[in-house]
C-alpha positions as CSV (number, residue, x, y, z in Angstrom):
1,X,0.2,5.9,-12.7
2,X,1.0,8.6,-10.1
3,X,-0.9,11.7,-10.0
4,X,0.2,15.2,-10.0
5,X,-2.2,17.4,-8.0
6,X,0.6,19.2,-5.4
7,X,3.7,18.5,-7.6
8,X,4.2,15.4,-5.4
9,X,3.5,12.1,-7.2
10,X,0.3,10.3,-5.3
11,X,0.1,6.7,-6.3
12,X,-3.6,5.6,-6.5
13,X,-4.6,3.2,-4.2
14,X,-7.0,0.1,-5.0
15,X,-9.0,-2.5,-2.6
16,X,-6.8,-5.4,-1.7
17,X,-6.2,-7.8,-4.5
18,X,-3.7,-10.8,-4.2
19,X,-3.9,-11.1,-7.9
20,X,-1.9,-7.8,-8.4
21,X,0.6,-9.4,-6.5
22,X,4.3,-11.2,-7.6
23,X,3.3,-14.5,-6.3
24,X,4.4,-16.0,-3.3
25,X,4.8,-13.0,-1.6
26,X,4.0,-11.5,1.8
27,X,1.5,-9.5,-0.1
28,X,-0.3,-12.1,-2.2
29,X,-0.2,-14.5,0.6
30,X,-2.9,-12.1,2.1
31,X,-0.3,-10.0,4.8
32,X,0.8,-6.7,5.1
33,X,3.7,-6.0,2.9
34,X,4.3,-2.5,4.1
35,X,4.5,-3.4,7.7
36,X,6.7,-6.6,7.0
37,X,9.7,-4.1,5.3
38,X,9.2,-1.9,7.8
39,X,10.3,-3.4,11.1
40,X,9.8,-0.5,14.0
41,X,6.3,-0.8,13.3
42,X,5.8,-4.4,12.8
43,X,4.1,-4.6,16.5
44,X,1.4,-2.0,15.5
45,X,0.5,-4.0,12.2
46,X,-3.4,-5.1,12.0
47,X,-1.9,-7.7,9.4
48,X,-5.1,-8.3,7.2
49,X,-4.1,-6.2,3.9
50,X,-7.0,-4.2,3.2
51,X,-5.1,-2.2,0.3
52,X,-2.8,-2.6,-2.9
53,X,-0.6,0.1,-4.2
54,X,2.4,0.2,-5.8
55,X,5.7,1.9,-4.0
56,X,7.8,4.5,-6.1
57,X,9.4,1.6,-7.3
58,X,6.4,0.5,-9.6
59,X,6.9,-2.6,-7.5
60,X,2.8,-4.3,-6.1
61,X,2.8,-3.1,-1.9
62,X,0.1,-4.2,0.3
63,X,-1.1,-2.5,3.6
64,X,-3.4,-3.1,6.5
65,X,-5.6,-0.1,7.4
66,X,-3.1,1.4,9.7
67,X,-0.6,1.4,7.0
68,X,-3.3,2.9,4.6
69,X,-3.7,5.9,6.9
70,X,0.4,6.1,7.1
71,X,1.1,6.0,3.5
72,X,-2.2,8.3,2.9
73,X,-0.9,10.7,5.5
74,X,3.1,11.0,4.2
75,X,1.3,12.1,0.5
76,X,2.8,8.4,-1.0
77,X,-0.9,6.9,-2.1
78,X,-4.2,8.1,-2.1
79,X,-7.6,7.3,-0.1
80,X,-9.0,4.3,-1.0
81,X,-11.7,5.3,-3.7
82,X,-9.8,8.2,-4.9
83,X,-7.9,6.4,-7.8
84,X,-8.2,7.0,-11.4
């Protein structure tokens, strides 16, 4: 559930877990899900999720750690360890 500390909903964020994820996904097949959608920075991707979240969708994301800092810095999840 998304918090409401700044009147922007922050999804918590949680340590990688392939179980959270649909299976057979980019995600649960142990990659980066945020960087695969997102093509212009698919070079920059360290590719070894180290975080699950889920999008504003309510739909099960992974990230690498450069895509935990992004999605950390735009205000979309929070730090790892800072979940409910």
């Amino acid at each position: 559930m998304a918090c409401r500390g700044t009147g922007v909903d922050v999804n918590p964020s949680y340590p990688y877990d392939p179980d959270l994820h649909e299976p057979g996904s980019v995600a649960a097949k142990g990659s980066c899900s945020q960087h695969g959608q997102d093509s212009a920075e698919r070079g920059t991707c360290t590719g070894e999720p180290v975080v699950s979240f889920q999008d504003r969708h309510g739909r099960w994301q992974s990230g690498c750690s450069l895509a935990l800092e992004q999605l950390v810095d735009r205000g979309e999840i929070q730090p790892l360890g800072q979940g409910a």
